[in-house]
C-alpha positions in Angstrom: 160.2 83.7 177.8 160.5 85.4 174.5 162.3 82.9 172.7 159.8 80.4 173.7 156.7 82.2 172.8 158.3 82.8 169.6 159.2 78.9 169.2 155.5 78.4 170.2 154.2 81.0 167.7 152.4 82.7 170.8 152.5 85.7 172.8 154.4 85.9 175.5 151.6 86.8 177.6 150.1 83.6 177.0 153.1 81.7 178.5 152.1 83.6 181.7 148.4 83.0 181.3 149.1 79.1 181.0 152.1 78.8 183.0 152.2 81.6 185.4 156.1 81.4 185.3 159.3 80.3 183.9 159.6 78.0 186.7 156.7 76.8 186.2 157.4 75.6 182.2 161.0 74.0 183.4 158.3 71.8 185.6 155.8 71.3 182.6 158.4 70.5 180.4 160.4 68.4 183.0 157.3 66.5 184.0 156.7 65.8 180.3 160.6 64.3 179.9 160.1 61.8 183.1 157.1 60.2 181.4 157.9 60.7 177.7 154.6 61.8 176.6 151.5 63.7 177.4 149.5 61.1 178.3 147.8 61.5 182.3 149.7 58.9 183.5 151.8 58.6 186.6 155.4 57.1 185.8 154.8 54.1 188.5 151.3 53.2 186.5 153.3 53.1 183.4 153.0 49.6 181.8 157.2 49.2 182.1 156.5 49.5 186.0 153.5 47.3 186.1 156.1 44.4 184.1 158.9 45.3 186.4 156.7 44.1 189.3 155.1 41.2 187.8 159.3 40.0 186.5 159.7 36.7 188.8 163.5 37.4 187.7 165.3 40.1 190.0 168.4 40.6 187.6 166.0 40.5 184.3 163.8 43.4 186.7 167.0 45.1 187.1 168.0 45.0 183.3 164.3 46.4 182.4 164.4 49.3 185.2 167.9 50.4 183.4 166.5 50.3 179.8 163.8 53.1 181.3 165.9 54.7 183.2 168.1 55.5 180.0 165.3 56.5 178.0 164.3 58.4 181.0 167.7 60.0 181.6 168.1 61.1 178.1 164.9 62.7 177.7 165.7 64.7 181.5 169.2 65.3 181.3 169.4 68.4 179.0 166.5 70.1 181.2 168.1 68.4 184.6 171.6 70.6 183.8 169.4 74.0 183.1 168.2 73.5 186.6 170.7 72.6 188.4 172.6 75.5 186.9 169.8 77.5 188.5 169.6 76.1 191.4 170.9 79.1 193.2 167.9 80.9 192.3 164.3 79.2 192.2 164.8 76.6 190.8 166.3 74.9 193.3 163.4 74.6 194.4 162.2 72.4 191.8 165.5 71.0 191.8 164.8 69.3 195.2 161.0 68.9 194.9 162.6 66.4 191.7 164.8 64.7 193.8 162.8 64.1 196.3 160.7 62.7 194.0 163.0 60.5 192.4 164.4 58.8 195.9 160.8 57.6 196.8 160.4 56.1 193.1 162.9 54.2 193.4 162.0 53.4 197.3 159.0 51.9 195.3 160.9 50.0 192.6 163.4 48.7 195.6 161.0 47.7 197.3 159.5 45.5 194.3 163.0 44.3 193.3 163.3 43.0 197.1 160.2 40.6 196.7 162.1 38.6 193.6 164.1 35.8 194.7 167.8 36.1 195.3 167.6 39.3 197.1 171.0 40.5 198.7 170.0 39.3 201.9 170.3 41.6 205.0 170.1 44.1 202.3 167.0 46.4 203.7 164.8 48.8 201.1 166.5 52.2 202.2 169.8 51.1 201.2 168.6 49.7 198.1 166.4 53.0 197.0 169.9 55.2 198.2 172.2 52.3 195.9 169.8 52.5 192.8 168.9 56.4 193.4 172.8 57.3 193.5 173.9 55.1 190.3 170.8 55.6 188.0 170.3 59.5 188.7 171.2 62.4 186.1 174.3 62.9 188.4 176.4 59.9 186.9 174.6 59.8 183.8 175.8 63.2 183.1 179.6 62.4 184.0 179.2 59.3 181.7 177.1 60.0 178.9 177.7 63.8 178.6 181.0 64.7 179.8 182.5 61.2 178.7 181.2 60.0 175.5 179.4 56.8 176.6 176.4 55.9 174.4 173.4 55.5 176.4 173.1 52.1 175.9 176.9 51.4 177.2 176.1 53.3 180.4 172.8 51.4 180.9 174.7 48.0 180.4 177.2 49.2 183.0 175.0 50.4 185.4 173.1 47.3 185.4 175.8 44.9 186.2 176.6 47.1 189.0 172.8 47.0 189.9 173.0 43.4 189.7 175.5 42.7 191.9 175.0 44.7 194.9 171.3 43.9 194.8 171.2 40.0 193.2 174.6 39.0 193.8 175.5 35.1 193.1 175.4 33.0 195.5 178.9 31.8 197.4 180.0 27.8 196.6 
């Protein structure tokens, strides 16, 4: 708290008048990095979300949910790992609270992506939020992008084709 309030040029005592707790500017600040800005705006209002629904293309959708997603991802990642390296305390918590959060976002955007045409058929919603919530989460991103050395933009091109195959696979001849 003291290295923030001094980054802040505040007293400490103002953190806790604002914030309450430490947990409680790890949410501020992680709330912040999902949205990328301060604006009062929920992230499935955003004007990427409104175009993903309004794409007639599912594999262009696809392509425009991973170029958020990475922006997303790199904004989150750095306070995503601080959490989950709490997560034995409180913040696991918040850790859970997030990915709950996250799994009915992208129950949301599967559920748009399943109106465009060439669907997987027999495909339902659940298994598409589980496929897109698994492959474009902080978990792989991390192994990838962190641990690995792949730019952003190699991982969103990668997870994409995969995106676009399970979910808008070409048809058989």
């Amino acid at each position: 708290m003291a290295g923030i309030a001094a980054e802040a040029g505040v007293a400490v005592q103002s953190l806790y008048l604002i914030f309450g707790s430490k947990l409680d500017i790890l949410k501020a600040a992680l709330d912040v990095a999902i949205v990328g800005d301060f604006e009062p705006v929920p992230l499935l209002e955003r004007e990427w979300a409104k175009r993903l629904a309004e794409t007639p293309d599912g594999r262009e959708a696809v392509r425009l949910l991973l170029r958020e997603v990475t922006r997303i991802l790199g904004r989150t990642y750095p306070i995503y790992a601080v959490v989950q390296a709490a997560a034995a305390s409180e913040a696991g918590e918040l850790l859970a609270e997030n990915k709950r959060q996250r799994h009915e976002g992208n129950r949301v955007k599967a559920e748009a992506l399943s109106r465009k045409p060439g669907f997987a058929p027999g495909l339902t919603i659940a298994t598409a939020a589980d496929v897109i919530y698994g492959l474009a989460g902080e978990d792989l991103y991390g192994l990838l992008v962190v641990d690995r050395g792949w730019s952003p933009e190699k991982w969103e091109r990668w997870c994409a084709d995969i995106l676009i195959r399970i979910l808008f696979p070409q048809p058989r001849t």
